[in-house]
N, C-alpha and C positions, 0 to 999 in steps of 0.2 A: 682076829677071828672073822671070818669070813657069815654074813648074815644070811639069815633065809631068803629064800627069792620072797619080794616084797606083794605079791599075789601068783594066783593058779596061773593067768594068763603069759605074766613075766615067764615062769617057768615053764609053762607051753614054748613060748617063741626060742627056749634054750633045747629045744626037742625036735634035731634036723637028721635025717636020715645017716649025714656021713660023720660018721664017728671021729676021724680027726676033727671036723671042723667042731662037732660038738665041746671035743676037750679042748679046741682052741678058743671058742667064745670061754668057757668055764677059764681057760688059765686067764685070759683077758679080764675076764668080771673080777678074778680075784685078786691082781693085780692093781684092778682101780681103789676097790675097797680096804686095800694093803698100804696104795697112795696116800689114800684120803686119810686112811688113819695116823698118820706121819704128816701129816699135813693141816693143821687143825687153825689154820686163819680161813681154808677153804668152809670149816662148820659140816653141818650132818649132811651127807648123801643121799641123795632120793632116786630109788628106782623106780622108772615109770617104766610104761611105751608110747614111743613117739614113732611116726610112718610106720609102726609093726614090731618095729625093732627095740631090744631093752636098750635104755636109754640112762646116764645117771646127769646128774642136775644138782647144783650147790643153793636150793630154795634160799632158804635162813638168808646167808650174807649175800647172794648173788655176783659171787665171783668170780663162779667160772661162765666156762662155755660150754654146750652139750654135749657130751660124748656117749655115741651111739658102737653100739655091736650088733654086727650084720653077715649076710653069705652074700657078697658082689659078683657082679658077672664074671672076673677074671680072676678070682681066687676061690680056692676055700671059703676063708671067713674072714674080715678086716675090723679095724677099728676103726671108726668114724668119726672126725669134727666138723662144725660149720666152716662150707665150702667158700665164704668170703673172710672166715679171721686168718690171720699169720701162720696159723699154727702148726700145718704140715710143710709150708715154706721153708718154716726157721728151723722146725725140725729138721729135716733135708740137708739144712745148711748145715747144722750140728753134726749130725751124723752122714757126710754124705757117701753115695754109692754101697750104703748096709741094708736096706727095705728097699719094695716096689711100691709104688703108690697109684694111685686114680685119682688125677689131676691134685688139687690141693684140698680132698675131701675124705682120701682115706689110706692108712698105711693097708697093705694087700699082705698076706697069712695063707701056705699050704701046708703047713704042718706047726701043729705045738710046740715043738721043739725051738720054731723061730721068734718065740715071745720071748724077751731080754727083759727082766726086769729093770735092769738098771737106764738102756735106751729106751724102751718105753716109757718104765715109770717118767723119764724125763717129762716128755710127751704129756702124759698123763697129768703131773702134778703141774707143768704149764697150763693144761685147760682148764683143772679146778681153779687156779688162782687168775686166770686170764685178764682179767678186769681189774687187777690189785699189781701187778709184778711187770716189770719192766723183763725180756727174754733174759732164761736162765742162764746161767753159764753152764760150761759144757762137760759133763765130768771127769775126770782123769781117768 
């Protein structure tokens, strides 16, 4: 189950003019909260806003690392990690020549249809656990 946006504001910053990108932040957010719930050494999900952008955050255990949703200059609308951990590296390496990225900060999104659960969530549930888990292995 997919939760309310966690204030007016969160829900604001999910309110951008182009309609794809709108339902690609939304397939994105729901995807994290899909992660997170399959994933419970990560603990409770916190949506905030960090630089403007919704933001989710594993407070409780502090295991992961931030991951943000955003409209970047050369897509639609991306998902974002901290631009010094591993994470879109090893990503990359997992999955390579399947996503665009912006340097090691963010996979790049023009249409919803390019949200993969299964490749993303990968993604995904690496950053909630980031701090606990040695790189995942790579799924069949």
């Amino acid at each position: 189950m997919i939760p309310p946006f966690a204030s007016p504001d969160i829900e604001a910053a999910f309110d951008v003019p182009d309609v794809q990108a709108r339902a690609g932040l939304l397939a994105l957010r729901r995807l994290i909260f899909d992660t997170a719930a399959q994933t419970p050494e990560a603990g409770r999900i916190e949506e905030a806003l960090r630089w403007g952008q919704p933001s989710y955050l594993t407070p409780e255990t502090g295991t992961g690392s931030v991951i943000r949703l955003g409209i970047p200059k050369g897509a639609r609308f991306a998902l974002f990690m901290h631009c010094q951990s591993r994470l879109i590296p090893e990503f990359a390496a997992a999955f390579p020549a399947w996503d665009r990225f912006e340097g090691t900060r963010a996979v790049l999104f023009n249409n919803p249809r390019e949200v993969e659960p299964v490749r993303h969530g990968w993604l995904i549930k690496r950053a909630l656990t980031y701090r606990i888990r040695p790189p995942l292995e790579i799924p069949a």
